[in-house]
N, C-alpha and C positions, 0 to 999 in steps of 0.2 A: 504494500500500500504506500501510496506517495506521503510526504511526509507537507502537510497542511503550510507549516511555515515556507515552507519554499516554494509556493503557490505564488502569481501574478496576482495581485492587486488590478483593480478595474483602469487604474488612471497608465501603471504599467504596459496594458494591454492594450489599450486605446493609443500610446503613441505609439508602439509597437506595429500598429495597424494600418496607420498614418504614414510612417517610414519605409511598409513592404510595399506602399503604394507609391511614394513618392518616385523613387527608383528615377529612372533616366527618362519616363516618359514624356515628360514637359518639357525637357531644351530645344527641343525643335515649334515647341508649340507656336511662339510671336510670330513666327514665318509663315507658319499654314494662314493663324488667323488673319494674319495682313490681307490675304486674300478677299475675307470680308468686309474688312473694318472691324472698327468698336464697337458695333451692330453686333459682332460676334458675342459679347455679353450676356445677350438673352439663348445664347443658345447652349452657353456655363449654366444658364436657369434651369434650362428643359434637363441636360446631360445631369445636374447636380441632382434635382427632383429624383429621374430615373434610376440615378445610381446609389441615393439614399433608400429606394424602395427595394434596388436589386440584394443590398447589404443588410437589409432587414429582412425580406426574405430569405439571403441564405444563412443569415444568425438561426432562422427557425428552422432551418432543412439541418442546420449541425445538432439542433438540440433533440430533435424530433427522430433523427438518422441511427438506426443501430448497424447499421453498414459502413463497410471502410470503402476507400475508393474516390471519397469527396463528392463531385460531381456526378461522376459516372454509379456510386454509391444513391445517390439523390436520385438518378433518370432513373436505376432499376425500379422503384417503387409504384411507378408508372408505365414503364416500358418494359421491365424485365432486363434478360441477360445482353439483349442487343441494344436494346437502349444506353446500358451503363458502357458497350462496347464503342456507340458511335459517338456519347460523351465524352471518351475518355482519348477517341482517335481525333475529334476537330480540337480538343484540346489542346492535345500533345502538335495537330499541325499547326494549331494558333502560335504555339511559343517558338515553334522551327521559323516562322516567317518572321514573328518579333523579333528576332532575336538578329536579322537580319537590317532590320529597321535599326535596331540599336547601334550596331555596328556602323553602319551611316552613319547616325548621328557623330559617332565619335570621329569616323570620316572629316564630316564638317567640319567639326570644333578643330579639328589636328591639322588640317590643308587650312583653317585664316590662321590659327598659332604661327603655324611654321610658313607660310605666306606662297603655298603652294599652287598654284594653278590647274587644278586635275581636268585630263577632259573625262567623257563617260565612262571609259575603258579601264583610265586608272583610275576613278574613281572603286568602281568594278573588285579591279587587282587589290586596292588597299581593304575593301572591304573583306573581300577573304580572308585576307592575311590577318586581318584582326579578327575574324571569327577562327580562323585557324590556329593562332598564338592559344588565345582563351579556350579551345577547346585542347589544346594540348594541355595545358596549365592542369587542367583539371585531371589531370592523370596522377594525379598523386592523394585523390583521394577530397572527401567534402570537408575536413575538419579548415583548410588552408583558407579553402574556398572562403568559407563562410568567415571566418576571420579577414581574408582582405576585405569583402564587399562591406562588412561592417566599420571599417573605417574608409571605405571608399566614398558611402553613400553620402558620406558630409560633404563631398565636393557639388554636389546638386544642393543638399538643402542650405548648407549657409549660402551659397547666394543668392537663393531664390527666397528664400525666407527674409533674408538681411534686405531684398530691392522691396520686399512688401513694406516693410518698415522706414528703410530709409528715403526711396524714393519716392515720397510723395513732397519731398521738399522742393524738387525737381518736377514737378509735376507740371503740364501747361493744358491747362483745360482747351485753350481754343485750338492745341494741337490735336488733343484727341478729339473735339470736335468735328474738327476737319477730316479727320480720320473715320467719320460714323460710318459712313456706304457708299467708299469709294466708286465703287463699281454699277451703283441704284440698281442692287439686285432687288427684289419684292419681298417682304418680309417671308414666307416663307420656303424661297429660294438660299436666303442668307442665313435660316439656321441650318438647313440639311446640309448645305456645303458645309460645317466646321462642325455638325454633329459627330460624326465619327471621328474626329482627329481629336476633339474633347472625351468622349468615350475610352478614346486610348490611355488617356492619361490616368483613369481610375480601374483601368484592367492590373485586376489582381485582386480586390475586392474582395472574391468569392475563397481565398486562402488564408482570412482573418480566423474562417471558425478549424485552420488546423491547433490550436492550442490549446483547446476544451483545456484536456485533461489536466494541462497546467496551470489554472485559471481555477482562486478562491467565487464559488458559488455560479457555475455558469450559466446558470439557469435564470438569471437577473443581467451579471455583469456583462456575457457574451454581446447580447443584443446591446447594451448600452455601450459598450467599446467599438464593435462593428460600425453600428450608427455615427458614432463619432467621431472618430479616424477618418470616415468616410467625409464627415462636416468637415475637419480640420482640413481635408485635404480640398476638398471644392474649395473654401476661404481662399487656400493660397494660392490653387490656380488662380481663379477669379481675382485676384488682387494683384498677385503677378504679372500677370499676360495683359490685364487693365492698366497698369502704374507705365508698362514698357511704351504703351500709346502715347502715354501722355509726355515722353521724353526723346523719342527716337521719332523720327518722321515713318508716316506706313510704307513710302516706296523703301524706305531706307531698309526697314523689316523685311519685306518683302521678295527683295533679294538676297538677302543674310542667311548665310549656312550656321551664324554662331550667333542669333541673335543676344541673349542676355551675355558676352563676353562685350558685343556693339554697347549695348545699355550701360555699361560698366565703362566703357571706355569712353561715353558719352559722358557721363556725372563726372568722371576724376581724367585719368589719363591713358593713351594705349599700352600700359605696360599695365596698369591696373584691369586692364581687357584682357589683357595675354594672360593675366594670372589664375582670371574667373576662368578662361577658355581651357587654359591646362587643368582646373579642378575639376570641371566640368568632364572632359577628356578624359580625364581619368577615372571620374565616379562611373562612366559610358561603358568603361571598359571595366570595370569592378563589378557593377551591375549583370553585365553581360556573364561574366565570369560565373558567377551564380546561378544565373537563366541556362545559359547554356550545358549544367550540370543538372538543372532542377531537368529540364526537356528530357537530359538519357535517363533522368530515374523515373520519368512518367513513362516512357519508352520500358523500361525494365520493369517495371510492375505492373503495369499490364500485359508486358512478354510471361512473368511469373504464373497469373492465371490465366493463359492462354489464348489472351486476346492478340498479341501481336507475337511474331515469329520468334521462337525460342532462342536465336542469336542474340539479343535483348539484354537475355537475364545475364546471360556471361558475363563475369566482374572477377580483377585483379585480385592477387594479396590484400590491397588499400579497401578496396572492396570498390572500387569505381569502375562503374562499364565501359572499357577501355573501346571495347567493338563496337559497343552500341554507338560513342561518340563517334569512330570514327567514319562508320555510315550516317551517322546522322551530318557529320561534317560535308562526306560526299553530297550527300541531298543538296544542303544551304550554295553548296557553291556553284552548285547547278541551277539552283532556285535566284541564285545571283546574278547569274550569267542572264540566262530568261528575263528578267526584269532591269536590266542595261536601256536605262535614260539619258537623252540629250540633261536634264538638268538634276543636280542631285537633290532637291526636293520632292521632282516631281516622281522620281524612284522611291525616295522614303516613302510619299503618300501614296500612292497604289500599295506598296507592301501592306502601310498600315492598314489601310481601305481593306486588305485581304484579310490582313490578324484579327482585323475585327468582325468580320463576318464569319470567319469561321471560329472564334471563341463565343459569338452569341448562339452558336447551335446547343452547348452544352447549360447555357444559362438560359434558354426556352425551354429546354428542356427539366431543366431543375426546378421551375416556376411552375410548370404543371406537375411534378411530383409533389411538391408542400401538400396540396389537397388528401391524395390519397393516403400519404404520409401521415396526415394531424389526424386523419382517420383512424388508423392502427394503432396510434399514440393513445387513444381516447381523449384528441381535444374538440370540446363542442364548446356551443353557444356564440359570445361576443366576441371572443380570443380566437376561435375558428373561421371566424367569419371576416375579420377585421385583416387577420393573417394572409385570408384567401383574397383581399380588394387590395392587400400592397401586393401580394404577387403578382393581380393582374395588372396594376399598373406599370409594373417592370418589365412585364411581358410586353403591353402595349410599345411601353418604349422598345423594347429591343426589339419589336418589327420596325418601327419608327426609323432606326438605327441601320438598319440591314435595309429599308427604301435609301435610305440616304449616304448609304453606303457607295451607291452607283450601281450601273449598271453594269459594267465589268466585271467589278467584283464580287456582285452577286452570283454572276455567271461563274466563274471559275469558285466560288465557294461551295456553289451548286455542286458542281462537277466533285470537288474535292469530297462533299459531305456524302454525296451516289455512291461514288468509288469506295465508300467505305462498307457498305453493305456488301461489296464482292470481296472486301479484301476478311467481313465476317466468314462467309462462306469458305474461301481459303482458309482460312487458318484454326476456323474451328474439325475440319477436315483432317489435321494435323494433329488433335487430341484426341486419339482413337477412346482411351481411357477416361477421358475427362465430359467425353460428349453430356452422356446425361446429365452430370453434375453441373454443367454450364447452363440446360436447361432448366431446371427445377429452382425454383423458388419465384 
């Protein structure tokens, strides 16, 4: 039995929550929203709402859940053994593709540091190479891992944190005014274009409820730490990506691979830019570092119970899937290659547009399990019903999200999530032993 005193407190757990969220997803953020403008604000509204509902519903799928698995744990209660199979495979291809985007990003920030000129090709080249380094890195096992990325992650939040604070001294209202709707897109044209690039930034979310077990009373504190990591973190996007409007001109944004290093270099000087660019840089690549470890153990535990090919499970002395990485490596750098853009933004956002579409299959899916789930659970009445109206409003949103996704990357998300019912059929073919048990429950 775990020993009480060495339990997470609620306020421990809630910044803990905040910080697996925070992660690299925002540095690239000012540059997409330029796009729209400061108009972009109400669509931090819609994305903040949505992602508040999706965080409350899956605090209740953790609490309610007597299955492991997370996600793919949550779709069986509704879908069965295929459901928790195609959860667990748009998952694991959501974080192959982010993880690709991230690599970009640190692209960016390292090509203005070091005053680089990349065309699409090397852009291309470096990105491998950085998802290459990072996935070697991790050959020695998660203990390292998870020790850098915990001091890496301050290289994202103190400046992003530090410009919600200090730059509003710097602030110029009739700049960001001018900045509302560069483009006079139609109010509903101008929030789906930056919905899913806001979406990305709170992807991860749904890994708040891995720490039940170590969490004083979770039956209370869960949902109230979920919910509010999740608050903390819309605050600082919204006050972030808002304060950089009102200091940096939108064309200026707009073109910027290292926007908040520009921001920095804007308030003080460019070595004070070069400083933010290198933390940044490297929180990108610490981030990554993690992700890219976290991807081959969703790979190997779903290889464990038979969902994905038994190569999977194979791990080192260290205990790390050295095979799984380095197929999973061959993937990305194929999946690299195929997404080679004239411009490096316009690379990052199609990938994104992709992660995101294919990570809301497992979170549609988890919103319709809560129901059947609080069923089993014996929860009735106000608390059943209250449960089951934020579900749907999260669900709402993530169609909302997946319209606004595009049309592209609806289609290849399409194709990706189809493909995954042949590759059920494969591989559950390969469990001669295990067939039944795969079936039943």
């Amino acid at each position: 039995m775990s020993n009480p005193g060495n339990k997470m407190g609620v306020v421990h757990l809630t910044i803990l929550t905040a910080v697996n969220m925070l992660g690299s997803g925002i540095i690239m953020l000012p540059t997409k929203l330029a796009e729209v403008g400061t108009l972009s604000i109400l669509s931090w509204l819609v994305t903040a709402l949505g992602s508040l509902a999706l965080a409350w519903a899956f605090s209740k799928c953790g609490l309610f859940s007597t299955k492991s698995g997370g996600m793919g744990g949550y779709a069986e209660y509704a879908f069965g053994k295929s459901g928790n199979f195609i959860a667990n495979y748009t998952y694991a291809i959501s974080l192959l593709i982010a993880n690709i985007a991230i690599a970009i990003s640190a692209v960016g920030y390292g090509s203005v540091l070091f005053h680089a000129n990349l065309s699409p090709v090397g852009v291309c080249l470096a990105t491998i190479v950085v998802l290459w380094i990072t996935t070697i890195c991790n050959f020695g096992g998660a203990r390292i891992t998870g020790q850098i990325g915990s001091v890496t992650v301050w290289g994202v939040i103190i400046p992003v944190v530090g410009l919600c604070v200090i730059g509003w001294f710097w602030f110029s209202p009739s700049l960001y005014i001018s900045a509302w709707n560069p483009n006079h897109l139609d109010f509903f044209s101008a929030i789906s274009t930056s919905i899913s690039m806001t979406l990305w930034a709170f992807l991860g979310l749904e890994s708040a409820c891995a720490n039940m077990d170590a969490v004083e009373n979770p039956q209370k504190n869960v949902p109230i730490a979920v919910f509010g990591g999740t608050l903390v973190c819309a605050l600082i996007y919204i006050l972030s990506t808002n304060v950089i409007s009102g200091i940096v001109p939108n064309t200026d944004l707009l073109h910027s691979t290292a926007p908040f290093g520009l921001a920095y270099a804007t308030l003080f000087t460019p070595t004070v830019g070069n400083v933010v660019m290198f933390l940044m840089a490297l929180a990108c690549i610490g981030s990554l570092l993690g992700w890219q470890f976290t991807v081959a153990q969703v790979f190997k535990s779903s290889a464990d119970i038979g969902y994905f090919p038994r190569i999977f499970s194979q791990v080192s002395k260290k205990d790390a899937p050295i095979i799984g990485m380095i197929i999973l490596g061959v993937i990305q750098t194929m999946l690299a290659l195929m997404t080679i853009s004239p411009s490096l933004n316009k690379q990052f956002n199609n990938l994104v547009n992709l992660a995101v579409v294919t990570n809301l299959v497992p979170y549609v899916l988890s919103m319709a399990a809560l129901i059947p789930m609080q069923r089993i659970a014996g929860i009735t009445g106000s608390q059943q019903k209250s449960n089951a109206f934020i579900a749907l409003i999260g669900t709402i949103y993530s169609f909302y999200a997946l319209y606004a996704s595009g049309e592209e990357a609806m289609m290849l998300g399409a194709l990706v999530t189809f493909s995954g019912w042949t590759f059920w059929g494969m591989f559950i073919q390969k469990k001669d032993n295990a067939v039944a048990d795969l079936y039943q429950g």
